[in-house]
C-alpha positions as CSV (number, residue, x, y, z in Angstrom):
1,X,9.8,-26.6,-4.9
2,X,7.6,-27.5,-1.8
3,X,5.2,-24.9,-1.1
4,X,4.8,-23.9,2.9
5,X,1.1,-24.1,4.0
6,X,0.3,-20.5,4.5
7,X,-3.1,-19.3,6.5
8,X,-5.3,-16.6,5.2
9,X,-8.6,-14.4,7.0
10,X,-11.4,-15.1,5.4
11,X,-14.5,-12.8,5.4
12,X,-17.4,-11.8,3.1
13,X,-19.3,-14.0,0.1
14,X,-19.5,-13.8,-3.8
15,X,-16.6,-13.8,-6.3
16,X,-13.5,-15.4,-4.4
17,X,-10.8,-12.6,-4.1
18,X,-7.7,-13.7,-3.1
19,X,-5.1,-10.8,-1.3
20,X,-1.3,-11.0,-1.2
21,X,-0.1,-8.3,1.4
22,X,3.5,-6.7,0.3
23,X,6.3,-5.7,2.8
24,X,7.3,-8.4,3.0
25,X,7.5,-9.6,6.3
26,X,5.0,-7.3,7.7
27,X,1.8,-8.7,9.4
28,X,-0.9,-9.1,6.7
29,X,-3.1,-7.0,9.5
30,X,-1.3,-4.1,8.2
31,X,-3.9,-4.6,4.7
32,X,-6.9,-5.4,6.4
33,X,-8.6,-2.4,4.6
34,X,-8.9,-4.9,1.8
35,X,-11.8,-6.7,3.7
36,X,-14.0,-3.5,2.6
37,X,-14.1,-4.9,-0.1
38,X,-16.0,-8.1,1.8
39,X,-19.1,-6.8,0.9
40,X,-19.8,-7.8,-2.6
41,X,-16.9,-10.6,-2.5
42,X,-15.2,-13.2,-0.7
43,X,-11.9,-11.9,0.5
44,X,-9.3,-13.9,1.6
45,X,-6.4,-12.1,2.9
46,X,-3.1,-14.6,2.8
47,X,-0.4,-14.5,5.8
48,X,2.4,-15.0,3.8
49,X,5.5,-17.2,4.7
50,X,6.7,-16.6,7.9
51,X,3.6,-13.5,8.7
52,X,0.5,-13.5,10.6
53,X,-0.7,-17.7,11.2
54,X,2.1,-19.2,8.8
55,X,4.9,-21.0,9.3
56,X,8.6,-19.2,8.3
57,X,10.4,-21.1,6.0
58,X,13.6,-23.6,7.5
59,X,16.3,-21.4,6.7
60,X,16.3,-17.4,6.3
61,X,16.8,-17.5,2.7
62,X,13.8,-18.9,1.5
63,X,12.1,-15.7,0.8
64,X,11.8,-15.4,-3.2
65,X,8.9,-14.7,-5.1
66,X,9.0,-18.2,-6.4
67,X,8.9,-19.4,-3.5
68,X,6.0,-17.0,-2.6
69,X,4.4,-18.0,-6.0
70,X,4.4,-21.5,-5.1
71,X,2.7,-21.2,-1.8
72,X,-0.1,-18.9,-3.0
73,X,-0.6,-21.7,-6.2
74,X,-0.9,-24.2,-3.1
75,X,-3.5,-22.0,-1.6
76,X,-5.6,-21.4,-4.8
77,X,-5.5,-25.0,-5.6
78,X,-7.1,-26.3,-2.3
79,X,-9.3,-23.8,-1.3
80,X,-11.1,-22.5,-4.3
81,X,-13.3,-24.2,-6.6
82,X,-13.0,-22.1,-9.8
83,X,-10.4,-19.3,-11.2
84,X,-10.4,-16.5,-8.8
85,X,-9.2,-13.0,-9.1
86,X,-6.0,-11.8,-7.2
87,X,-4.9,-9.1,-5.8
88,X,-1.3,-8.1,-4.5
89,X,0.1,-4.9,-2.7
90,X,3.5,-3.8,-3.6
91,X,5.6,-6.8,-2.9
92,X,2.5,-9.4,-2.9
93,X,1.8,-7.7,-6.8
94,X,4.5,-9.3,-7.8
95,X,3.9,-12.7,-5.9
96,X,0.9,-12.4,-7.9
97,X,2.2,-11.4,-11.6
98,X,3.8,-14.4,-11.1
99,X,1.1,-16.8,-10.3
100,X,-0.8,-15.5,-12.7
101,X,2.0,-16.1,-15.7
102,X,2.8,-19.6,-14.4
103,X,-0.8,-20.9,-13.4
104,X,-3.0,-19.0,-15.8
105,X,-5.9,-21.6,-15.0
106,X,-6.2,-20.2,-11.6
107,X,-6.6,-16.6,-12.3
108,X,-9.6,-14.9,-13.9
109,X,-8.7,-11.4,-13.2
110,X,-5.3,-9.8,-11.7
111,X,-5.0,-6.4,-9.5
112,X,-1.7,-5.1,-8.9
113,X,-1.5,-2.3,-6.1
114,X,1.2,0.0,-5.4
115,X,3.4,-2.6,-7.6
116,X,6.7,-1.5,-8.4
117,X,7.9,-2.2,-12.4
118,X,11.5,-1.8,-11.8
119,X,13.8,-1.2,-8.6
120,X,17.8,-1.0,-8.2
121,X,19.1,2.3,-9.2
122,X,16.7,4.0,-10.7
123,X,14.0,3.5,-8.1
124,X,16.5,4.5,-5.5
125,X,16.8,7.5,-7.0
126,X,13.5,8.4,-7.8
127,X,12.0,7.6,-4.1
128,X,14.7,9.9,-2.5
129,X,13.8,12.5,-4.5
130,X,9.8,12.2,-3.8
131,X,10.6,11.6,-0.1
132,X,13.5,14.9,-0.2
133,X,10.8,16.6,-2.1
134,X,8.2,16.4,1.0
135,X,10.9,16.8,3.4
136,X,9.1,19.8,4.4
137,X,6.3,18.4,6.0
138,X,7.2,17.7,9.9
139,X,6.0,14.1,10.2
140,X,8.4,13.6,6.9
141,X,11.2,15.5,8.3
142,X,11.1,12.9,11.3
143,X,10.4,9.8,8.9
144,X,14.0,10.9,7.4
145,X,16.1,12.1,9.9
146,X,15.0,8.0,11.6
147,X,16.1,6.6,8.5
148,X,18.9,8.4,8.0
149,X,19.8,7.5,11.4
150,X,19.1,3.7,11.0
151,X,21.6,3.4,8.0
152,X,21.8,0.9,5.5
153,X,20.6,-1.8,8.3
154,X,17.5,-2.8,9.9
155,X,16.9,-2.7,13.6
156,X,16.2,-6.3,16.1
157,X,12.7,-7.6,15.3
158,X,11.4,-7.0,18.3
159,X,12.3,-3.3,17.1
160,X,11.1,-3.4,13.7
161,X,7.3,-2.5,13.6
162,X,7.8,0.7,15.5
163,X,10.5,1.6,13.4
164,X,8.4,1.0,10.2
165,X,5.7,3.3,11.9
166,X,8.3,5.8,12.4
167,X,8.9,5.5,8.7
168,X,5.3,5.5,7.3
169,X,4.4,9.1,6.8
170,X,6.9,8.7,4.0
171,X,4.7,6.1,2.3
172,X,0.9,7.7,2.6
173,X,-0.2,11.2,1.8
174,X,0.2,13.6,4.3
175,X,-1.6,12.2,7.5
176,X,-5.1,12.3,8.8
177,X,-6.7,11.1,11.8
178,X,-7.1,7.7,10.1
179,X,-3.5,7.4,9.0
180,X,-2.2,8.0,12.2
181,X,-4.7,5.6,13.7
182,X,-3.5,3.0,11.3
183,X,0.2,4.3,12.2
184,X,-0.4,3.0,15.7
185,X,-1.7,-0.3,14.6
186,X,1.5,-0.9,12.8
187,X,3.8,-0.1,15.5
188,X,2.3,-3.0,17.7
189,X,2.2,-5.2,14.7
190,X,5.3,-8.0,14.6
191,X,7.3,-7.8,11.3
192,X,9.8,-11.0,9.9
193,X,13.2,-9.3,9.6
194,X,14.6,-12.4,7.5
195,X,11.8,-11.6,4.7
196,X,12.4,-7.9,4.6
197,X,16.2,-8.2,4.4
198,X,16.3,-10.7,2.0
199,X,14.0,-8.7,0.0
200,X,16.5,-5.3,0.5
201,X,19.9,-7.5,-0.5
202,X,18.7,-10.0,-3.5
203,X,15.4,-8.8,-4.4
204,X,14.8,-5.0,-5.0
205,X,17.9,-5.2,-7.6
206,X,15.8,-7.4,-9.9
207,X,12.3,-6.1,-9.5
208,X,12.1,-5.8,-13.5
209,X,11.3,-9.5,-13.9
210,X,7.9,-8.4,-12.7
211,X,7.6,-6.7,-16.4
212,X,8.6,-10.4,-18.1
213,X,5.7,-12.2,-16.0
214,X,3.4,-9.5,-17.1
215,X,3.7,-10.1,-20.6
216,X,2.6,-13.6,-20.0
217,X,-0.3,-12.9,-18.3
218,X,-3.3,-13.8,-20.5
219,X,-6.2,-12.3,-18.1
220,X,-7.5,-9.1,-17.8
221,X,-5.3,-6.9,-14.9
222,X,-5.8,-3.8,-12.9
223,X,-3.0,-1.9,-12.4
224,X,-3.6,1.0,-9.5
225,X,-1.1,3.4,-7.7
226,X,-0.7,6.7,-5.9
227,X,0.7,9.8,-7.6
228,X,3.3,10.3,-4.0
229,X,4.1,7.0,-4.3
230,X,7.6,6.9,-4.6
231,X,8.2,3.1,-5.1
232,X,5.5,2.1,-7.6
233,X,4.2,5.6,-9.0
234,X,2.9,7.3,-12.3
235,X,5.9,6.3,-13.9
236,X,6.0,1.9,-12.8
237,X,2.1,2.2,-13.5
238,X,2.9,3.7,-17.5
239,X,6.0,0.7,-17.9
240,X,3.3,-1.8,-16.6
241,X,0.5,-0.9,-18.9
242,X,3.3,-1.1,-21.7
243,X,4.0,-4.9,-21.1
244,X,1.0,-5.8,-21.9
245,X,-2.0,-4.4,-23.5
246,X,-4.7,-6.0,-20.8
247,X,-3.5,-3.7,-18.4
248,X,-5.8,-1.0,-17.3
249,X,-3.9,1.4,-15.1
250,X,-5.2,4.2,-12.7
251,X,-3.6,7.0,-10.9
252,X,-4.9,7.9,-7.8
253,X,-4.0,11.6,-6.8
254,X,-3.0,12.2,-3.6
255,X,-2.5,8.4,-2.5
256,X,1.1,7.1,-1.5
257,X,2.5,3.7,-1.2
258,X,0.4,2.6,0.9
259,X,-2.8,3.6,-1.1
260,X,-5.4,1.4,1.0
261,X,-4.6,3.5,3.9
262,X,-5.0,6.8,1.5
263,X,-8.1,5.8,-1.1
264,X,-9.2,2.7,0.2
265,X,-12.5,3.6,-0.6
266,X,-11.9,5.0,-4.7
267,X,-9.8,1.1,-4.8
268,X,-13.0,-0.5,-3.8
269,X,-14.9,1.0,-6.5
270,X,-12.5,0.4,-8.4
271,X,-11.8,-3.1,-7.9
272,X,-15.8,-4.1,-7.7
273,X,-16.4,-2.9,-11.3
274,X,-12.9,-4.9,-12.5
275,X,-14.3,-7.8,-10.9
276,X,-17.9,-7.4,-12.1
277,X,-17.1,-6.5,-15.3
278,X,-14.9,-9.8,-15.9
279,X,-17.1,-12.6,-13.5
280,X,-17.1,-14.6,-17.3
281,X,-13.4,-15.6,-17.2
282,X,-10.3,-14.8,-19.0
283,X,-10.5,-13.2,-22.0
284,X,-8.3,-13.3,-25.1
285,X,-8.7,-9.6,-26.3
């Protein structure tokens, strides 16, 4: 597989940490929160295939997370100089599950955020009922009633960031100034339609192989997600600490999906003393 040469933002200095965005297809801007972390590490914040500075694939199909995998390897490989920790959100968490099972010489520490564990059915199911249960709250009502009006499809791309906006009080907790503010940033932020509907029809179904990468992953991992996150909650965080018994998983209370926009600052503690306390390398323990 020929990896894509992919772009990243690069900004602060110490400990390389490399960030995988999730959506996918939406503008790795939409994750810039991570670059708080800039100031006791290097952050490099990929622009996945076909996002942000980076080219899209040839052909609208080329969207899997091997094909993810293989870029972000490519990445690694030329532009750091030792093992680095990685982070992914939600869809980039398992971009990076998978690097780190198939190049563990690359990654010294993992951080999975807002990473779903299994999707399909059962996380269909579970989401609707989080989302019905908060169908109460206006901005949620709203958030709803647009999806429900949208159907099973997505709208034109030009189209597509302001209808994600419309949808986001669905994936934070309920909304504050700085939500909102971030809201606005995302309606004016472009958004790949090919990635985000291949991920809907072939992906989603088979989100469980994340589990079988994570049991070959032989550094220490992070696992962090809201409690009213529908997608990649209490219940994806307890399945991924059972694969694999390096995984230390933390709830965050009132944090959604999209828990950088929610807790950005309890993930940045808690990411700093993951990283500090594992500077050494992999361990075997």
């Amino acid at each position: 597989m020929t990896a894509l040469p992919i772009s990243a933002t690069r900004r602060g200095r110490g400990p390389l940490l490399v960030c995988h965005p999730g959506g996918p297809g939406m503008h790795p801007d939409y994750f810039d929160a991570v670059f708080d972390l800039a100031g006791a590490h290097e952050v490099a914040l990929l622009h996945p295939r076909g996002t942000g500075n980076s080219p899209r694939p040839s052909t609208p199909d080329d969207y899997t997370i091997d094909a993810y995998a293989h870029d972000t390897v490519a990445w690694i490989a030329n532009s750091a100089t030792e093992p680095t920790f990685l982070l992914g959100h939600s869809h980039g968490g398992l971009v990076a599950a998978r690097v780190a099972a198939i190049r563990p010489d690359l990654v010294r520490g993992l951080i999975l955020l807002g990473t779903p564990a299994y999707g399909g059915d059962r996380a269909e199911t579970e989401a609707k009922a989080l989302q019905n249960a908060r169908a109460g709250e206006p901005a949620c009502a709203a958030a709803l009633a647009r999806l429900e009006a949208e159907g099973d499809g997505y709208p034109p791309e030009p189209e597509l960031g302001r209808f994600l906006a419309e949808v986001i009080p669905l994936w934070v907790a309920p909304l504050t100034g700085h939500s909102l503010a971030w809201q606005a940033r995302v309606a004016q932020q472009p958004v790949n339609r090919d990635a985000l509907r291949y991920f809907g029809d072939v992906v989603f179904a088979d989100l469980g192989q994340v589990t079988e990468d994570l049991a070959r992953v032989t550094c220490p991992v992070l696992a962090i997600g809201g409690d009213l996150d529908g997608w990649a909650g209490p219940s994806h965080l307890a399945l991924l600490r059972r694969c694999n018994p390096r995984v230390l998983a933390h709830t965050l209370p009132d944090s959604g999906h999209m828990c950088h926009v929610d807790a950005m600052d309890r993930i940045t503690g808690l990411v700093t003393d993951f990283v500090q306390d594992n500077e050494k390398g992999n361990t075997d323990t």
